[in-house]
C-alpha positions, 0 to 999 in steps of 0.5 A: 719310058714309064710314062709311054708304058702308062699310057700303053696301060691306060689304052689297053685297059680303057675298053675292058670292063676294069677300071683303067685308073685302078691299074694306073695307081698300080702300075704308078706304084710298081714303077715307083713314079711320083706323079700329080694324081688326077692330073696326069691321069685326065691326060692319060684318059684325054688321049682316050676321048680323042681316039673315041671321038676320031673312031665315032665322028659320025655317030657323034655328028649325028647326035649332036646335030639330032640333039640341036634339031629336037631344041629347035623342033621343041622351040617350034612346039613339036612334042617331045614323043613326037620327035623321040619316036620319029628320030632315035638318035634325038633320043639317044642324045637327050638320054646320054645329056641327061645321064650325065648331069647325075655322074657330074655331081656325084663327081664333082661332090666327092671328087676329093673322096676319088682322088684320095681312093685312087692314090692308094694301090691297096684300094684300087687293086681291091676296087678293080 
């Protein structure tokens, strides 16, 4: 039963400008459960992504095959500009594929620094 309120707490706060994991740790804490971090906390927020992906597919779809269609324009020397000006949603793609690369290192650098912030209730209630 903890865990099903878990996870109604991750779905209703995820869209909410708070941190969704901040009131995990303390929902975890007040419950008094022991469970592994990060792990249950990615599945928690898998359940998420799915149900983004599901409400979004279309727009996904668009941007992943306007993403392959810049590639192999740009393979076939097509300028950048050009394609960017002619298609946002080429646009749109490489901006999110290239924003991501500096949240995955910052992640993956200090991944135990986050995992040691988000263990603590004090932390994460002062972080939300």
């Amino acid at each position: 039963m903890s865990l099903i309120l878990l996870g109604i707490i991750q779905g209703l706060t995820e869209f909410f400008p708070v941190s969704s994991s901040g009131h995990l740790v303390i929902a975890k804490y007040f419950l008094k459960l022991n469970l592994p971090g990060a792990a249950f906390e990615a599945f928690l927020h898998f359940g998420t992504v799915v149900a983004v992906i599901v409400l979004f597919r279309k727009d996904i779809k668009e941007l992943v095959i306007s993403f392959f269609d810049s590639i192999y324009k740009l393979s076939h020397g097509e300028n950048i500009l050009n394609i960017f000006k002619n298609n946002l949603s080429s646009k749109l793609a490489w901006f999110l594929a290239i924003s991501t690369i500096p949240a995955a290192i910052i992640g993956y650098t200090f991944s135990s620094y986050f995992e040691i912030l988000f263990s603590k209730p004090i932390i994460a209630s002062f972080m939300l």
